[in-house]
N, C-alpha and C positions, 0 to 999 in steps of 0.2 A: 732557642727553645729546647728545653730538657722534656726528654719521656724516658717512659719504662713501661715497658705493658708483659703481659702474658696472657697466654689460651692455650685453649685445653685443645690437647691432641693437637697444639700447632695448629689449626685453623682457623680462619678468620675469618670464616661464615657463622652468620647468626642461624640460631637453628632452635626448632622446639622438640622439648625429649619430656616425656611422661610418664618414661620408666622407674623415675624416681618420685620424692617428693617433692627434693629441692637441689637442685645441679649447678653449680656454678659453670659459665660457658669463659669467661674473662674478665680482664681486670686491669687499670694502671693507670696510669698519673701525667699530666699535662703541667708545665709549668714555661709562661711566658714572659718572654723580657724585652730585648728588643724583635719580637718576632712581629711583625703589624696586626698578622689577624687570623684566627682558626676558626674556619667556618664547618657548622656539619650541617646536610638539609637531608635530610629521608623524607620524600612527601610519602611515603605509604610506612613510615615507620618499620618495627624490626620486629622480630618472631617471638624474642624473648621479653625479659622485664631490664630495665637499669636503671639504676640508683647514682646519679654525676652528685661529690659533695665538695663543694665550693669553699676551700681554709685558705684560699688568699687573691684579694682582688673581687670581680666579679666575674658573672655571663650574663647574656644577651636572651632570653628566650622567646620564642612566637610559640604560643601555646592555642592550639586547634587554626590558629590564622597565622598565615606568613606576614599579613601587614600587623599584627599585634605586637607590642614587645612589653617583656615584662626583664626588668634589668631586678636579677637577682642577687643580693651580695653574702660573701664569704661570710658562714655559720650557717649555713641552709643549705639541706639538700632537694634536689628536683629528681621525683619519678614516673620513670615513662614505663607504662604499661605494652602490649605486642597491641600494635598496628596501629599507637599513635602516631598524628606527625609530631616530627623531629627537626624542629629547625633553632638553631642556634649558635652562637659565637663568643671567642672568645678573644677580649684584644689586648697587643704588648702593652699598652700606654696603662691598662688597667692593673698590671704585672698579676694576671690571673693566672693562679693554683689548682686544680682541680684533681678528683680520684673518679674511676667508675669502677662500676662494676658488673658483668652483667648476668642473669639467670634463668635459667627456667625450671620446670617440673612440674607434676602433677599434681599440688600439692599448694604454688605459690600462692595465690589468694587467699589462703586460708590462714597458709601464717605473715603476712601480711598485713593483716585483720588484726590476729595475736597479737602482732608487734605495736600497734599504734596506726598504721595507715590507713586509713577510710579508702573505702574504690575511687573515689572523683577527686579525690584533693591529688597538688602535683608539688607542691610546696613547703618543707618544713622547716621548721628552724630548729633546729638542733646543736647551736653555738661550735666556737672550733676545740679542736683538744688533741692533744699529740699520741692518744690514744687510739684515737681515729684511724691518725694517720699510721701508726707502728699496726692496725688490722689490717689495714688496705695494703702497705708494702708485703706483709704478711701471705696475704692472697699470691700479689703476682711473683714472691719466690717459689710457692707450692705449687703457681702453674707452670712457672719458669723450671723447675730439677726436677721435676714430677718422680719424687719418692715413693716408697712402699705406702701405701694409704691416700697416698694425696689428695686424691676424689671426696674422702671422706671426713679431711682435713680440712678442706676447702668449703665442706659446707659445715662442720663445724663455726671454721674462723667468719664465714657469712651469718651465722645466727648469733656469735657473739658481739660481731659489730651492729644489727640489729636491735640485740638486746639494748644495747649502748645506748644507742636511740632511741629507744622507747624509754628507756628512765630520764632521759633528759627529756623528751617530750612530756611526758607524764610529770614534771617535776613543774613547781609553781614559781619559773624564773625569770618571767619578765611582767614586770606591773605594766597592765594597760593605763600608761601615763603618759599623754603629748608632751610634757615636759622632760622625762625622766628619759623617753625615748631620741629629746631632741639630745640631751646633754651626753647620752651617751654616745649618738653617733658623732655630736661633736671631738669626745675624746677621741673614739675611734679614728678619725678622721688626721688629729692633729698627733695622735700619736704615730701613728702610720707615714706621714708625711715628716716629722722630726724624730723619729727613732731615733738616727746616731748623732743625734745632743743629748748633752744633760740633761735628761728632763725630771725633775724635782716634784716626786707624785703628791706630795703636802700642800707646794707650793702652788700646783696646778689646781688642786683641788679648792683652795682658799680663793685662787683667781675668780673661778666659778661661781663662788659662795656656797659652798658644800664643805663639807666637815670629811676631812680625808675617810673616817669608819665609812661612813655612810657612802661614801663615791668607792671605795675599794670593794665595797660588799655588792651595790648596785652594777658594778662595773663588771663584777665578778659573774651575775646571774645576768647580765646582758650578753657576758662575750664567752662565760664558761672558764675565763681566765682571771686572774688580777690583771692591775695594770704592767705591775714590774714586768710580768709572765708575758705579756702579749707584748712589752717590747720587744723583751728578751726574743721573744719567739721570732720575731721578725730578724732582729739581725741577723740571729740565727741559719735561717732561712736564706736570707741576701748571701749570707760567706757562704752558703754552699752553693749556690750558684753564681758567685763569682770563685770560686772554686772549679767551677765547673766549665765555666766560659771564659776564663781569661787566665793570663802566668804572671796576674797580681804575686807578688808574695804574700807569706799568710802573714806575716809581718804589717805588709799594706794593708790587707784587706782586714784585718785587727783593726786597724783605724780607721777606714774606709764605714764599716757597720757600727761605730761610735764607743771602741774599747783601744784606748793606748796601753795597757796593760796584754802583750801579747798571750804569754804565761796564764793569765786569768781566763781570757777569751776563749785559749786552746782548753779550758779544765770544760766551760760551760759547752761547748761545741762538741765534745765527747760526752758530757753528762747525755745532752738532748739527740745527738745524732747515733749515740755504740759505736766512734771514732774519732779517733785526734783528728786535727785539716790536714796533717800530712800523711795522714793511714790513710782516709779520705780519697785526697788528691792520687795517693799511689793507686789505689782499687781502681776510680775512675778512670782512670789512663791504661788501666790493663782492657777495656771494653774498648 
């Protein structure tokens, strides 16, 4: 299992502050692989608000009941307000991604409200995007080296990611269609499952009976990505943590996430990650 977290002032008590509008208390990232299972249960919930956003895999949630479960999947995030319950999981077999965050202040409800979230919903779909994630890493360096401003930095970078979500929520990107719903989670599904094949987005598309315009534009305002993009994204993904987890070489793991071309692989891996696998792997081993 890979994390990275940070909090403010180094503690790791939830806590409510009013002194502000909007306070960021922490923030970081979960990522599982062979890890079996990440359970969290708060039956009296937390002081503050949190936003968990799911960009790979799924979670497990019981929402007001421990016997309920609502299996949420990656594009969607889930918010828990102070003194929800809190019960949910995350498991390796699922290789679920996750970011939080969490806040409080005087203030949260309101913009809240501004952004898009009604008080009673806990559920949104706000598709994935590597922009998301470059806010969220973002968060937990400003609580990690806690610079000059960084308090103020931090809730900056929390209303920008906000923002984000509200234009995608407010954006008209998914047709209420049982078919169009089925075909995408289909690609979803088969893309994720053969990422490091060949896979031939025209070819896929004509399989279906869909005309690639229309499956890449559909596909597009389903997942927030194209197809190319959410392969890419995933292999991606996979070489950094087998990067992370194992002394594969990048050579191997070039081929291992579905790129014989190591040279091309290493250009895409800097493009999407700000480092080669071997800047990468060197930074990682200095922690």
């Amino acid at each position: 299992m890979y994390m990275n977290t940070g909090y403010l002032n180094h503690s790791h008590m939830d806590f409510k502050n009013k002194s502000r509008p909007l306070i960021v208390g922490s923030c970081g990232t979960y990522r599982l692989s062979s890890y079996p299972k990440l359970p969290t249960y708060r039956p009296k919930g937390r002081l503050d608000y949190q936003i968990i956003y799911i960009t790979a895999g799924c979670g497990h949630f019981h929402f007001d009941n421990v016997d309920n479960e609502t299996i949420v999947p990656a594009g969607n995030i889930v918010l828990y307000r102070p003194k929800e319950l809190q019960k949910y999981e995350y498991y390796g077999e699922d290789k679920t991604e996750v970011y939080w965050v969490h806040f409080t202040g005087s203030n949260v409800k309101n913009i809240l409200r501004q952004y898009g979230f009604p008080d009673k919903e806990r559920v949104f779909q706000i598709g994935t995007s590597m922009e998301y994630e470059r806010i969220f890493k973002s968060i937990i360096i400003e609580l990690q080296h806690c610079q000059n401003d960084y308090e103020e930095m931090l809730v900056l970078l929390l209303r920008h990611l906000l923002i984000n979500f509200h234009r995608e929520l407010t954006r008209e990107h998914i047709l209420k269609n049982e078919y169009l719903d089925q075909e995408m989670n289909t690609a979803v599904t088969y893309f994720s499952e053969n990422y490091n094949q060949n896979i031939n987005i025209e070819d896929y598309a004509a399989s279906r009976g869909m005309s690639v315009s229309w499956f890449i534009r559909n596909f597009k305002k389903y997942t927030g990505s194209t197809p190319m993009q959410f392969i890419v994204g995933i292999r991606i993904n996979n070489a950094q943590m087998l990067l992370d987890a194992t002394t594969y070489s990048i050579n191997e793991i070039s081929k291992i996430v579905g790129y014989d071309n190591q040279l091309y692989f290493s250009r895409l891996f800097h493009k999407l990650k700000g480092y080669s696998p071997r800047e990468y792997r060197k930074l990682r081993n200095k922690f």
